[in-house]
C-alpha beads as a LAMMPS data file, in Angstrom:
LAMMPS data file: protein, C-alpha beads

92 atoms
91 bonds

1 atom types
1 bond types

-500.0 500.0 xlo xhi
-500.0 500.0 ylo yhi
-500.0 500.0 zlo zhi

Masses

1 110.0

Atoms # bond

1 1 1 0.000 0.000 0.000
2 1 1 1.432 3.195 -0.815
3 1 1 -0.648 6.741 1.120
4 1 1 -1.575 10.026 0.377
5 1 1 -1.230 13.071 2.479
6 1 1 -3.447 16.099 2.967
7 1 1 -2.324 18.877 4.561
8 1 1 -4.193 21.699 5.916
9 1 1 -2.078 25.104 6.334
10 1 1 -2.973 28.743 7.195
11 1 1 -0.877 31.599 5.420
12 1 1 -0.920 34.609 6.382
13 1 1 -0.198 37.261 4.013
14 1 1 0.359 41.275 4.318
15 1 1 -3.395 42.443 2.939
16 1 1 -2.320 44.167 -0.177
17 1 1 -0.492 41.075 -1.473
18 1 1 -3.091 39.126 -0.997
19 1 1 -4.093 38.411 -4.193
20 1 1 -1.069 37.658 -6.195
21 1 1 0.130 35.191 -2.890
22 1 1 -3.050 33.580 -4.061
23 1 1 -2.122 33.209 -7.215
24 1 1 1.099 32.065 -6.703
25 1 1 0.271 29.746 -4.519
26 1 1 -2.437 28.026 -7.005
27 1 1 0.691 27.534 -9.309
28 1 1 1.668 25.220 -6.620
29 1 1 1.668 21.376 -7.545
30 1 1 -1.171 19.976 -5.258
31 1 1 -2.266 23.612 -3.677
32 1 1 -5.990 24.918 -3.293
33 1 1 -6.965 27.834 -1.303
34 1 1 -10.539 27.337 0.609
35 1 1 -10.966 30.776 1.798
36 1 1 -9.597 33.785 2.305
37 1 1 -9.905 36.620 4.527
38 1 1 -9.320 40.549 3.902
39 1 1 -6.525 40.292 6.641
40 1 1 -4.202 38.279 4.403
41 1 1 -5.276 35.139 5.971
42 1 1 -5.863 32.092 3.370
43 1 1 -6.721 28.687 4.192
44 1 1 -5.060 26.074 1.988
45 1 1 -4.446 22.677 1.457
46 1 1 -1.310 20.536 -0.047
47 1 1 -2.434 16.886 -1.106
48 1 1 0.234 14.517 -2.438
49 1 1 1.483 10.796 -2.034
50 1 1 4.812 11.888 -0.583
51 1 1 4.801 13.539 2.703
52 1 1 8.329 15.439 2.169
53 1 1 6.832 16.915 -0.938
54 1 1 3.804 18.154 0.922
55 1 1 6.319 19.551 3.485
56 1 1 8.772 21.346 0.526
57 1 1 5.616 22.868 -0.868
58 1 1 4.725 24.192 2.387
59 1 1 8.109 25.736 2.350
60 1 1 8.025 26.813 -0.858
61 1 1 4.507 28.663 0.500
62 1 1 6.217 31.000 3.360
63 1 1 8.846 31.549 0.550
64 1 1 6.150 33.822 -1.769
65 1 1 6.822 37.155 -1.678
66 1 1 4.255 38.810 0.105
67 1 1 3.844 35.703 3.155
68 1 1 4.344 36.237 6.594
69 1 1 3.821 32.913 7.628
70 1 1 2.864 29.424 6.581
71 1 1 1.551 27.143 9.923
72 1 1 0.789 23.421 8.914
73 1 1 -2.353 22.481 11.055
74 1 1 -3.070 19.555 9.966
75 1 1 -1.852 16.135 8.585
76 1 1 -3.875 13.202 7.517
77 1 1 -2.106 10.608 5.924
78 1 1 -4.691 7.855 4.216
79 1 1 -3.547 4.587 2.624
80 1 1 -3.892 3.946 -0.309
81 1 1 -4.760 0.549 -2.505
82 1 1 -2.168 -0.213 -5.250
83 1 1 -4.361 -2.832 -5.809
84 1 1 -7.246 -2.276 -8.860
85 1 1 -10.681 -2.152 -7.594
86 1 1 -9.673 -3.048 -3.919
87 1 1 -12.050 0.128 -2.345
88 1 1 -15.365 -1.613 -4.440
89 1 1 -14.381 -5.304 -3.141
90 1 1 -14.174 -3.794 0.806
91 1 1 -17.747 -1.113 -0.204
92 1 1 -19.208 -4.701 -1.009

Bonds

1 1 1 2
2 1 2 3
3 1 3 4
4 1 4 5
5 1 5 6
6 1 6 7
7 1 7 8
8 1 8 9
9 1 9 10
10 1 10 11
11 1 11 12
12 1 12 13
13 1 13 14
14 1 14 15
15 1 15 16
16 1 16 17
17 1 17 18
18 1 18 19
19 1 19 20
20 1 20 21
21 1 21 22
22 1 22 23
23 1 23 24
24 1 24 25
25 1 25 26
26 1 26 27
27 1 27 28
28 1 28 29
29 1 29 30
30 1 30 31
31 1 31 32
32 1 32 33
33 1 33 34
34 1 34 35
35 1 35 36
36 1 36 37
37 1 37 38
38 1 38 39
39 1 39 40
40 1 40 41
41 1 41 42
42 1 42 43
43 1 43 44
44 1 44 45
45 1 45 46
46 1 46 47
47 1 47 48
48 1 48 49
49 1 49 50
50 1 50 51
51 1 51 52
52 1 52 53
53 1 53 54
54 1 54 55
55 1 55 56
56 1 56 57
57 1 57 58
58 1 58 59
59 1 59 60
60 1 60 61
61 1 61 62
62 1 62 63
63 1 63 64
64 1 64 65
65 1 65 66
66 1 66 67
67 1 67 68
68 1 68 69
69 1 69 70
70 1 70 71
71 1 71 72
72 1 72 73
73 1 73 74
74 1 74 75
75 1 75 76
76 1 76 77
77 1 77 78
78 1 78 79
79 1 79 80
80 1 80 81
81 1 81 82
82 1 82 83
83 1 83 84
84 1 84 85
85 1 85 86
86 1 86 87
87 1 87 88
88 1 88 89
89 1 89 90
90 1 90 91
91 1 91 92
């Protein structure tokens, strides 16, 4: 079985770069922003099968010009089937 990580992080970016962090960080592999706030705060998540590229993205995050911080504050880490058709046979 292999897994897949979802990771739930708050950035918090200066107001007036707000948008254009957003953007940026949509060009992120794996990235979606779920909300947004007109404080700078955006709530995002990183999904991917390897955790240390979940946590590299993350750092890649507080790296965008514009971000004052990028907090991690949450990690799920499901496994995954390699095997075809495995989720139907344990549904059944």
């Amino acid at each position: 079985m292999s897994e897949y990580n979802v990771c739930g992080v708050l950035v918090m970016a200066r107001p007036e770069r707000s948008p254009e962090v957003e953007r940026a960080l949509l060009e992120l592999p794996g990235v979606e922003v779920h909300a947004r706030g007109d404080d700078g705060k955006l709530v995002v998540t990183v999904e991917g099968p390897v955790s240390a590229r979940c946590a590299d993205t993350i750092t890649e995050m507080a790296l965008i010009d514009g971000v004052i911080s990028a907090s991690m504050v949450y990690h799920e880490i499901d496994p995954e089937p390699e095997e075809p058709g495995y989720q139907q046979e344990q549904a059944q």
